[in-house]
C-alpha positions as CSV (number, residue, x, y, z in Angstrom):
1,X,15.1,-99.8,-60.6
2,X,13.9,-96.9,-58.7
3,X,15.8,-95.2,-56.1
4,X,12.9,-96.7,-53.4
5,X,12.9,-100.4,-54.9
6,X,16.2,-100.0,-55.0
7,X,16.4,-99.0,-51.3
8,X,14.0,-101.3,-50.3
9,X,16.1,-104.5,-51.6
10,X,19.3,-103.3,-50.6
11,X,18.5,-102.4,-46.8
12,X,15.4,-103.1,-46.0
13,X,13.9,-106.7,-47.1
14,X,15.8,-108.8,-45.2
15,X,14.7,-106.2,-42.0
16,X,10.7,-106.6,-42.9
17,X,10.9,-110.6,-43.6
18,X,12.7,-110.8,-39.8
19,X,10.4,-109.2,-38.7
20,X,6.9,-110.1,-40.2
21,X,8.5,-113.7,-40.5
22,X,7.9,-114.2,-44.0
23,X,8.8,-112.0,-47.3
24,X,7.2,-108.5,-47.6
25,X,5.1,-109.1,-50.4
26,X,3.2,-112.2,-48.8
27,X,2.8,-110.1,-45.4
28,X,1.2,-106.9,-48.0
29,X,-0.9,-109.9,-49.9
30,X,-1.7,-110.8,-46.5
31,X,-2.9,-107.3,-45.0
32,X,-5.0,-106.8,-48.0
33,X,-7.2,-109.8,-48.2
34,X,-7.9,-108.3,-44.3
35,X,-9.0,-105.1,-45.5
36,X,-10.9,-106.4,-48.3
37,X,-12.9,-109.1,-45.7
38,X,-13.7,-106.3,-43.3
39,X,-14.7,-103.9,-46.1
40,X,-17.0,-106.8,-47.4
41,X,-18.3,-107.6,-44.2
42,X,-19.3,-104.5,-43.1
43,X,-21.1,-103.5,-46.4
44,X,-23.1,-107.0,-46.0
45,X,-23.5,-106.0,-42.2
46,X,-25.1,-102.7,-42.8
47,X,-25.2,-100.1,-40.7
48,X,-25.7,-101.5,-36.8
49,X,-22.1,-103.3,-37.9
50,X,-20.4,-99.1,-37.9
51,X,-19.5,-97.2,-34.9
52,X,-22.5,-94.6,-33.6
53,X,-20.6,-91.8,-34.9
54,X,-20.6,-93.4,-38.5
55,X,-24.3,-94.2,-38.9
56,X,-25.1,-90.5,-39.9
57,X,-22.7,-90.6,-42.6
58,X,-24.3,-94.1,-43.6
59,X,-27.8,-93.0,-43.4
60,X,-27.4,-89.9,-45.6
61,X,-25.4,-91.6,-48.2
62,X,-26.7,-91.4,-51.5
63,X,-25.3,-94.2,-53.6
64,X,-22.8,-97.1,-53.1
65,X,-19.8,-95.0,-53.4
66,X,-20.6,-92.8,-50.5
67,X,-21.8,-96.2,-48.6
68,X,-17.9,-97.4,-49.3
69,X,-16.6,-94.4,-48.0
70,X,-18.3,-94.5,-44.5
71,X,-17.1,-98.0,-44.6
72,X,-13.7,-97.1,-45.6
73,X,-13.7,-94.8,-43.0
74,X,-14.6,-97.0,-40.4
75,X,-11.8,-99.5,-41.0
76,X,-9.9,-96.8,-41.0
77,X,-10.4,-96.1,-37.4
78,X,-9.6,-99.6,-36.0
79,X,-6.0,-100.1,-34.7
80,X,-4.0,-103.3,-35.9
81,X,-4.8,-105.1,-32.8
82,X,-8.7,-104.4,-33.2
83,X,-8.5,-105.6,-37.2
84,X,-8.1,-109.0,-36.7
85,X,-10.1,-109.8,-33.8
């Protein structure tokens, strides 16, 4: 076991399932599917769906992977408490 998995389950898993109220894993399982719907929504949304100072970046984007990037960026910018609402 590595020295942070090993870390991890000696002093810290009880800690994070306290305090997300379930284990680790499921809460990481959880914030993932949340990135992945707000990364798939705002590709389907399209530009209008990105913060003004994004839609430059979107417009001169000249394939998908730079469209993902924007995108990226823009759930990058939003706090926890914006993610989910």
């Amino acid at each position: 076991m590595s020295g942070v998995a090993a870390h991890y389950e000696t002093l810290l898993a009880r800690h994070y399932t306290w305090m997300f109220g379930m284990p680790f894993a499921d809460k990481a399982a959880e914030q993932r599917a949340l990135l992945k719907q707000l990364v798939e929504g705002l590709l389907r949304a399209g530009r209008n769906a990105l913060e003004p100072w994004l839609r430059p970046a979107y417009d001169a984007a000249e394939s998908n992977a730079q469209v993902l990037r924007v995108v990226v960026d823009q759930v990058a910018s939003l706090t926890d408490i914006s993610a989910p609402a």
